[in-house]
C-alpha positions in Angstrom: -43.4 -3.8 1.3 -40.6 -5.3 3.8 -37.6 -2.7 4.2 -34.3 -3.5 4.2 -32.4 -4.1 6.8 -28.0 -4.3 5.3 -25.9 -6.4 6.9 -22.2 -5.2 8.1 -20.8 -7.9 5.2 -17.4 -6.4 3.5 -18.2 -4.9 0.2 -15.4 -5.3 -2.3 -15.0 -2.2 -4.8 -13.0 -2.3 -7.4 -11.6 -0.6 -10.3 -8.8 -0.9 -13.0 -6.2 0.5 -10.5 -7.9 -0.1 -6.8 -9.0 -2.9 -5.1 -10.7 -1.6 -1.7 -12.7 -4.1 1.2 -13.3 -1.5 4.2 -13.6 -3.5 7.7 -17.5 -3.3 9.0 -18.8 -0.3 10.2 -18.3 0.1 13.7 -15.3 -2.2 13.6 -12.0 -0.5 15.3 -8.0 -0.9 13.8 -5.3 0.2 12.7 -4.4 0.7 9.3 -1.1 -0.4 7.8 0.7 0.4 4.3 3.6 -0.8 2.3 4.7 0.0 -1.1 7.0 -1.7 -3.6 6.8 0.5 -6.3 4.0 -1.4 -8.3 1.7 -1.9 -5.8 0.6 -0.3 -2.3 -1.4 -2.8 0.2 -3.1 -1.5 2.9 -4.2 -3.7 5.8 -7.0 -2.8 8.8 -5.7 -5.0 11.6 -7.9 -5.4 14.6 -6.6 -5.5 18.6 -6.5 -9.2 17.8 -4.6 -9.4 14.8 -7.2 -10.0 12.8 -7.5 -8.8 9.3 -10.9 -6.6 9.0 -10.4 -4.5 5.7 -7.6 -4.2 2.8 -6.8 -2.0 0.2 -4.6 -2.4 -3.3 -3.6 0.1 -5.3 -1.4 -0.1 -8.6 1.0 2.2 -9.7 0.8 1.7 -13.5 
């Protein structure tokens, strides 16, 4: 039997109220939140500006 070997793809979870793609493993950032009062989006944004995970939570 082969093993497995995972990749360091973005895995999007999500539920009713979250929607959640954490940056690869091993990738570095900073996160960043704002809120409306519906909705929080959080963004991981790399030395380079570079988007490398989100988050979005609903407030219903």
């Amino acid at each position: 039997m082969a093993p497995i070997e995972p990749k360091d793809d973005a895995v999007l979870v999500e539920t009713p109220s979250c929607k959640l793609a954490p940056p690869p493993q091993g990738s570095r950032g900073k996160w960043i939140s704002a809120a409306d009062g519906e909705r929080t989006l959080s963004r991981c944004i790399d030395e380079e500006g570079v988007m490398r995970g989100f988050g979005l939570s609903l407030h219903k």
